[in-house]
C-alpha positions in Angstrom: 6.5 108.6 133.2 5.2 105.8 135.5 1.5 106.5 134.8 2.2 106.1 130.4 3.9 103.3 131.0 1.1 102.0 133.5 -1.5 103.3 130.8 0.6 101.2 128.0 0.3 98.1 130.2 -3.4 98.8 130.4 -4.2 99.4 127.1 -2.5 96.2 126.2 -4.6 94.2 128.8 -7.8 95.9 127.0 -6.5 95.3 123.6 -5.9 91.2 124.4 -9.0 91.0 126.1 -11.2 92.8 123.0 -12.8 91.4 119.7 -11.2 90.4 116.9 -14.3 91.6 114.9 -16.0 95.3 114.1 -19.6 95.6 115.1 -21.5 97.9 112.7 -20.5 101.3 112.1 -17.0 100.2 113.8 -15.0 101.8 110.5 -13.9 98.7 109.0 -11.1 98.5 112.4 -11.8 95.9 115.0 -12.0 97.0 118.7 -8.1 95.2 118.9 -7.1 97.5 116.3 -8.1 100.7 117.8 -6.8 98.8 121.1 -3.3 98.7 119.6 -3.4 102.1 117.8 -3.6 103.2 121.2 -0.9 101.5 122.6 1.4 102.7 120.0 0.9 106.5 120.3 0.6 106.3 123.9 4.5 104.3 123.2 5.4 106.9 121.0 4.9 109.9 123.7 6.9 107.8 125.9 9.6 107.8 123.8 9.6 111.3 123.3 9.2 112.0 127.0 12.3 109.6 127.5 14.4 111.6 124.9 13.7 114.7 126.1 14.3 113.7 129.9 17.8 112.5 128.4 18.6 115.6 126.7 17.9 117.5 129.9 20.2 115.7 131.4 23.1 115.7 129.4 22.5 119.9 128.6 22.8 119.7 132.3 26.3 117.9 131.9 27.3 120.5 129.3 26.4 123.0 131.5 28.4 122.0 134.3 31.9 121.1 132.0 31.3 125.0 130.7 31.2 126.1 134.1 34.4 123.7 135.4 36.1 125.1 131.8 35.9 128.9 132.7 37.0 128.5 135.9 40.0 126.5 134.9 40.8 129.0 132.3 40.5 131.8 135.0 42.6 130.4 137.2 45.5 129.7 134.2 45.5 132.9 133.4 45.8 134.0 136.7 48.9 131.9 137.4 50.2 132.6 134.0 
């Protein structure tokens, strides 16, 4: 996680310091442009990273209040 967001501060750093204009055969999209397409995806994966990271923690949870849940059902049942 450290290194994308590293890579995100990077690619922003390229992307200020890059030309506004395309040099030939550039595809109509400045080097800034690419620069910040970039930045975007690599933001995107980030998020996804982060959501999943977040979901693994709360199916962790989950886990854990099933686990707490059949033992205090056993042990009603038992004193029952």
């Amino acid at each position: 996680m450290t290194k994308l967001v590293e890579a995100i501060e990077e690619v922003e750093r390229l992307a200020k310091a890059s030309g506004k204009r395309t040099g030939r055969g550039g595809g109509g999209i400045s080097p800034k442009e690419r620069w910040y397409q970039l930045m975007g995806y690599l933001a995107q994966v980030l998020d996804g990273v982060l959501k999943n990271f977040d979901l693994e923690g709360v199916k962790a949870k989950m886990d854990q209040m099933e686990i707490t849940l059949d033992e205090l059902q056993r042990t009603t049942q038992t004193a029952g």
